[in-house]
MARDREN-498913 format. One record per atom (N, C-alpha, C): residue in one letter; y, x, z. Coordinates in steps of 0.1 Angstrom, whole numbers, plus 2048, in hexadecimal, padded with zeros to 3 digits. Last residue first. Example, Ala and Ser with C-alpha at 12.3 -4.5 7.8 and 13.67 -1.06 7.14 Angstrom:
BEGIN
s7EA880847
s7F5889847
s80088184F
a7C788484E
a7D387B84E
a7DF88484E
//
This chain:
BEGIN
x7DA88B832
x7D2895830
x7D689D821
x7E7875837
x7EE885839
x7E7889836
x7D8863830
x7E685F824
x7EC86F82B
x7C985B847
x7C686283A
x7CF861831
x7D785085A
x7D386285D
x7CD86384E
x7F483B84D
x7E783B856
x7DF849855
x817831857
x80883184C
x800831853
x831839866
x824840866
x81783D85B
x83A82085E
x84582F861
x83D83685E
x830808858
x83C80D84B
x83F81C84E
x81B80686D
x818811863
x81E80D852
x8327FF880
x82880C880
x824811874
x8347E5877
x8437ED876
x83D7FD879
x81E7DB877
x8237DD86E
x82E7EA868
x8187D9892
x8127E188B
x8157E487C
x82F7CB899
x82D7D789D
x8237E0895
x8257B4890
x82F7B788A
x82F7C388F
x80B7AA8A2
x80C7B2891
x81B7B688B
x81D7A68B6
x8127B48B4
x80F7B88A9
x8287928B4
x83479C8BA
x8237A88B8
x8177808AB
x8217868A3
x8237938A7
x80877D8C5
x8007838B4
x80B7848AD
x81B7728D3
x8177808D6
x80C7868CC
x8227578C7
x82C7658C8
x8257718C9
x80C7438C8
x8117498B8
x81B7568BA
x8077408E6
x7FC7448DC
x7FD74A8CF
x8227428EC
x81E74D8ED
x80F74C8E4
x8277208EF
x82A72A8DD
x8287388E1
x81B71C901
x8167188F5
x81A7208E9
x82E71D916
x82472A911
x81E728904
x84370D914
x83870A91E
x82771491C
x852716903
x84B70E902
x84070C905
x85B731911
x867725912
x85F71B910
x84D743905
x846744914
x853732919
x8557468EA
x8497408ED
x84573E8FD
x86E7508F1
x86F7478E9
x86173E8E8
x8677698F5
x86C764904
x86F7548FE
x85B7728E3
x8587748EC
x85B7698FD
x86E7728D1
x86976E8D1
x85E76B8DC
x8847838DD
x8887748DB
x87C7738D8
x87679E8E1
x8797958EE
x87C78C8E9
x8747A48C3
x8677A08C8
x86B7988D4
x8937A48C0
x88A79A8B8
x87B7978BD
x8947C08CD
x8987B38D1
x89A7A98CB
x8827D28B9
x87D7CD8CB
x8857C08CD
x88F7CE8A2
x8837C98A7
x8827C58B2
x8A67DF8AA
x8AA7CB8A9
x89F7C48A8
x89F7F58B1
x8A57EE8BD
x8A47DD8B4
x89A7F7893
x88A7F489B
x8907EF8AB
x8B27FA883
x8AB7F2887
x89D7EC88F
x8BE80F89A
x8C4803898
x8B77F8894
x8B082988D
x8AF82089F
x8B481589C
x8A6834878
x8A7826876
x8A781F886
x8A484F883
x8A884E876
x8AB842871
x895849899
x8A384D89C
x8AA84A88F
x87C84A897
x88383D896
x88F83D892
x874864891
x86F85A887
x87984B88B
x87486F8A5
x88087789E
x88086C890
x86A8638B6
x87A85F8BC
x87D8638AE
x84C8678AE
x85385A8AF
x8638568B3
x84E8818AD
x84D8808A5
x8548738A3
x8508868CA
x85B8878C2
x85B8848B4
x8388768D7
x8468728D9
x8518758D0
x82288B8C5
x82687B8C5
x8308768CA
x82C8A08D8
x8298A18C4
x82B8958BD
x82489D8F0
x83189E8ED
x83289E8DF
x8068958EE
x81388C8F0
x82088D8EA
x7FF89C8CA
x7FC8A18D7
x8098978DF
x7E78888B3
x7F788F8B7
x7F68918C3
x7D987A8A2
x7D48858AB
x7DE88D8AC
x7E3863896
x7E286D88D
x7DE87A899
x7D78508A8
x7D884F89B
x7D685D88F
x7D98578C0
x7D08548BF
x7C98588B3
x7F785D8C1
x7EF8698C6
x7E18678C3
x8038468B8
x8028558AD
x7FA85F8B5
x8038308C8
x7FA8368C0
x7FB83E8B8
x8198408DB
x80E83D8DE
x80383D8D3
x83083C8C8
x82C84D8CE
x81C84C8D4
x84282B8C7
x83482D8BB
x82E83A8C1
x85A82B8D1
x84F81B8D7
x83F8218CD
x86D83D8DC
x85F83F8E1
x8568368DC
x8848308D5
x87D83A8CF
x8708438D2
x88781B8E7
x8858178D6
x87F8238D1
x88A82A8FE
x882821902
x87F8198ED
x89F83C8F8
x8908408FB
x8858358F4
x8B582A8F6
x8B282F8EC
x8A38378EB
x8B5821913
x8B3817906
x8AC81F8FC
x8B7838921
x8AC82E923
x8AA824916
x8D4841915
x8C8845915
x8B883E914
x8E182591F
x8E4829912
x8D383490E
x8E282C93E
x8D881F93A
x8D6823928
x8E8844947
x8F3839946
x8ED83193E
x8D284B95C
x8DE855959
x8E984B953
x8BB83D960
x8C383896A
x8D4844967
x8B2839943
x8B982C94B
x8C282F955
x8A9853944
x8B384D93C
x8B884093F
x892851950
x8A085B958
x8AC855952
x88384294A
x88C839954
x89584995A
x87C84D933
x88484492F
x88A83C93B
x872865942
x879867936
x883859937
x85A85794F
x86585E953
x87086394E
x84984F938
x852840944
x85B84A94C
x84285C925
x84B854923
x84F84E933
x833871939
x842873932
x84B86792E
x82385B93E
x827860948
x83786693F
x81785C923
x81C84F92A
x826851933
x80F87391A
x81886C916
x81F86091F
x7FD87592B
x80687D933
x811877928
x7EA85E924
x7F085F932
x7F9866934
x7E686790C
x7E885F90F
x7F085C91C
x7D3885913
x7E188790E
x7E9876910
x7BE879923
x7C9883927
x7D888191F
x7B3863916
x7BD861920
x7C4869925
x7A48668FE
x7B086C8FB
x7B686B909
x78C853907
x78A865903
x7988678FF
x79483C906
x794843912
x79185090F
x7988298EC
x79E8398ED
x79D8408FD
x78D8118EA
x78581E8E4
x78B8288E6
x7917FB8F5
x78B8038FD
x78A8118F8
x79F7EC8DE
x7A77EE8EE
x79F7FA8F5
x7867E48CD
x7907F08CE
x79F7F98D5
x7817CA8D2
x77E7D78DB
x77C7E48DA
x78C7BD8BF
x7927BC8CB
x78E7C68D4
x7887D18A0
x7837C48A8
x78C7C58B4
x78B7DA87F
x78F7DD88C
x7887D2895
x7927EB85E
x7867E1867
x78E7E186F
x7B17E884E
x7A77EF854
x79E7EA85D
x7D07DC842
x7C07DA846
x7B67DC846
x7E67E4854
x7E07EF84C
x7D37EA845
x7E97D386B
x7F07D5860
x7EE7DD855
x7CE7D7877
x7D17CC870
x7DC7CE866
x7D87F0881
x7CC7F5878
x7CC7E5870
x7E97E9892
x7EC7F1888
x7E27F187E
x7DD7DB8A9
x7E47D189D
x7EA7DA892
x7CA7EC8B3
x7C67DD8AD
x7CF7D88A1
x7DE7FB8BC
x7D57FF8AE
x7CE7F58A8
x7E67F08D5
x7EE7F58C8
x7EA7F98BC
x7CE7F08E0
x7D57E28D9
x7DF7E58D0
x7CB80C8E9
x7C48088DF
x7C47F68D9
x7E58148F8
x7E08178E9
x7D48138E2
x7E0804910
x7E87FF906
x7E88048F6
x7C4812916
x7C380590D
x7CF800907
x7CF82B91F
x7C282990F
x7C481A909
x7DE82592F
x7EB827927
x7DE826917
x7D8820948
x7DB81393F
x7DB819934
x7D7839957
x7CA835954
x7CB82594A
x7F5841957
x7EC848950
x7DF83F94F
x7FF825967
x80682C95B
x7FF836951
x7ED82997D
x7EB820975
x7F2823969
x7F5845987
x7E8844985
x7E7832979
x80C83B991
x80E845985
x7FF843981
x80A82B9A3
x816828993
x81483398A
x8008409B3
x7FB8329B1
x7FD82B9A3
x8108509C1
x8028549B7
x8008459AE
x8278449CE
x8298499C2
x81D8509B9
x81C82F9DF
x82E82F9DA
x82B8389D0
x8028319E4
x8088269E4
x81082A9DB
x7FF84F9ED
x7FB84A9E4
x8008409DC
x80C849A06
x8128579F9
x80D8529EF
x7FF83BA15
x80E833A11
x80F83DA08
x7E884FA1B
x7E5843A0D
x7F483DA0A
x7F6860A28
x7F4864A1A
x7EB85DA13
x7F7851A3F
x803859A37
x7FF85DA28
x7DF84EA46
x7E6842A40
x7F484CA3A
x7C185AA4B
x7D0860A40
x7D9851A40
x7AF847A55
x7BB850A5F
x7C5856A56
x7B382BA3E
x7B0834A45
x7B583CA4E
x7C1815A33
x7BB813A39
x7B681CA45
x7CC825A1F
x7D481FA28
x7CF81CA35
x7B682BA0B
x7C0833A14
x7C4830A1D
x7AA80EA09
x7A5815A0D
x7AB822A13
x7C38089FB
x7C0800A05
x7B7809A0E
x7BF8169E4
x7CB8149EB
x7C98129F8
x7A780D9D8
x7AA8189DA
x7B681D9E4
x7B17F59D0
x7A57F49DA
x7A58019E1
x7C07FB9BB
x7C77F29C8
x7BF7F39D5
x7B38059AB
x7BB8099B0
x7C18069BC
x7A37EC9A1
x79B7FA9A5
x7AA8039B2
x7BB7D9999
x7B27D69A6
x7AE7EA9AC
x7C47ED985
x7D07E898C
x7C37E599B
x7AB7EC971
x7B17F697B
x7BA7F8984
x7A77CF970
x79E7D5973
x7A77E197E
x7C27CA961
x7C17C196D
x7B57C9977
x7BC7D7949
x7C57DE954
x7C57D7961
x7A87C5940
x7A87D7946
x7B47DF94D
x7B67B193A
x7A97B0943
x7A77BE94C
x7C47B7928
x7CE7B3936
x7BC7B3941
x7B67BC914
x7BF7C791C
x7C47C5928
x7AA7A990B
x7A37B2910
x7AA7C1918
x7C379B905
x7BB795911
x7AF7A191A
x7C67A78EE
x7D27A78FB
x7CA7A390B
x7AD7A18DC
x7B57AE8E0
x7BE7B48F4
x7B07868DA
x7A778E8E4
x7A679D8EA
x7C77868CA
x7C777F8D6
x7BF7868E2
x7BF7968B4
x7CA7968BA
x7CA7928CC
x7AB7858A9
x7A57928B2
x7B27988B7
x7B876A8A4
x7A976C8B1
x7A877B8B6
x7C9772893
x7CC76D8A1
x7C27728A6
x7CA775879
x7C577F881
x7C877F891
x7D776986D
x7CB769864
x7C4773874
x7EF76887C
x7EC75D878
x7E075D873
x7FA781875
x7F677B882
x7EC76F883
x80078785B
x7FA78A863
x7F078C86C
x81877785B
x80C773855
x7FD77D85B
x826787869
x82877486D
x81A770868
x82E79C860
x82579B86E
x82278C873
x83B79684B
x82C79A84A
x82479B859
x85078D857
x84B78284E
x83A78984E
x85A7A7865
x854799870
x84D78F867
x85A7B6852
x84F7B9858
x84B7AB863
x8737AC847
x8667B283B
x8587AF847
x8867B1854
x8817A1852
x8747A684C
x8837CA85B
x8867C0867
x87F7B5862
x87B7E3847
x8817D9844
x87C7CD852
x877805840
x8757FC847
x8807F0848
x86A820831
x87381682B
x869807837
x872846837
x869836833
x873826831
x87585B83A
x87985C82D
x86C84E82F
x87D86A851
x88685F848
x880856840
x87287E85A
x87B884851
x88287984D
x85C87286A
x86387986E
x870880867
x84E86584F
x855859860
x85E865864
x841878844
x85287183F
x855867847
x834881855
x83C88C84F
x84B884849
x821869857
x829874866
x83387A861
x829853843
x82485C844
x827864851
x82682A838
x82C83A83A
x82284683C
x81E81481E
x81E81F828
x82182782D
x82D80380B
x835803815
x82A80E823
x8158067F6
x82080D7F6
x82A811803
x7F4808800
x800800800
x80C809800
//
């Protein structure tokens, strides 16, 4: 498909991304590709609900014990971090759900599970992204914004194209930056919709959150393409 990108030309510019282009194709999409969409997200919110409990139990059990000082340590600040790194396989692997749909490439819903063999690098991406982008919030919020749009593809390029974190974050900031304006008007096109289906009594989240993913996957592989178009 023509509208593919590349790592080399997401990073240099040199793609061609269109707001309306991608929500109409992520509309359709969605729509042919609900079910494994759906089960996708469900299979993610299940697994992280999993590790958030495992965690919690874990918690408790410090606290519980004569270390109580150093299970509240845990608590406040191992804790967020350990979920931040041990989520971070399956958010990348819903993310590839609906990239590889945009690209149309096999896939099923239990492909949320398939990247725990990358969690190192995954995780320390994650970790970079959520420290990075809440330093930038709290220095004059302007930063945090700009992070928070130019980080959003960094996650599956490490899967994708076997990019190392930091390789994947900059590839993804130096790739948006070139078109920040409009991928910021994505993100705040996905929250109206988003917040547009949670208004009709949720009912319209069944049609929002299969958009608001295939259109992501779309807007993914206008920048990036897919690992055999670099070779």
């Amino acid at each position: 498909m023509e509208e593919f990108g590349s790592v080399e030309k997401g990073i240099a510019g040199d793609y061609s991304f269109s707001l309306g282009e991608a929500l109409s194709e992520g509309w359709q999409l969605s729509l042919s590709n609900m079910g494994t969409i759906w089960l996708s997200f469900i299979l993610y919110a299940l697994g992280a609900s999993a590790i958030m409990l495992i965690l919690a139990a874990l918690m408790w059990g410090s606290i519980s014990s004569a270390a109580g000082l150093s299970g509240m340590l845990f608590l406040v600040i191992l804790a967020p971090i350990a979920v931040i790194v041990i989520v971070a396989p399956l958010m990348a692997g819903s993310m590839m759900v609906s990239i590889k749909i945009a690209r149309g490439e096999k896939t099923s819903a239990t492909e949320v599970f398939s990247y725990f063999d990358k969690i190192v690098p995954l995780g320390l991406a994650m970790f970079l992204l959520y420290f990075l982008v809440s330093i930038g919030f709290y220095l004059l919020l302007i930063p945090g914004i700009y992070l928070s749009v130019a980080y959003m593809m960094a996650l599956p390029l490490i899967v994708d194209h076997n990019l190392g974190p930091w390789q994947a974050m900059e590839a993804s900031r130096k790739a948006i930056t070139k078109n920040w304006f409009a991928f910021f008007g994505l993100l705040l096109v996905m929250m109206v919709i988003y917040v547009a289906g949670s208004l009709l009594f949720l009912i319209g989240l069944i049609f929002a959150l299969p958009w608001i993913f295939a259109t992501y996957g779309v807007a993914y592989r206008q920048v990036f393409g897919a690992p055999t178009q670099n070779t």
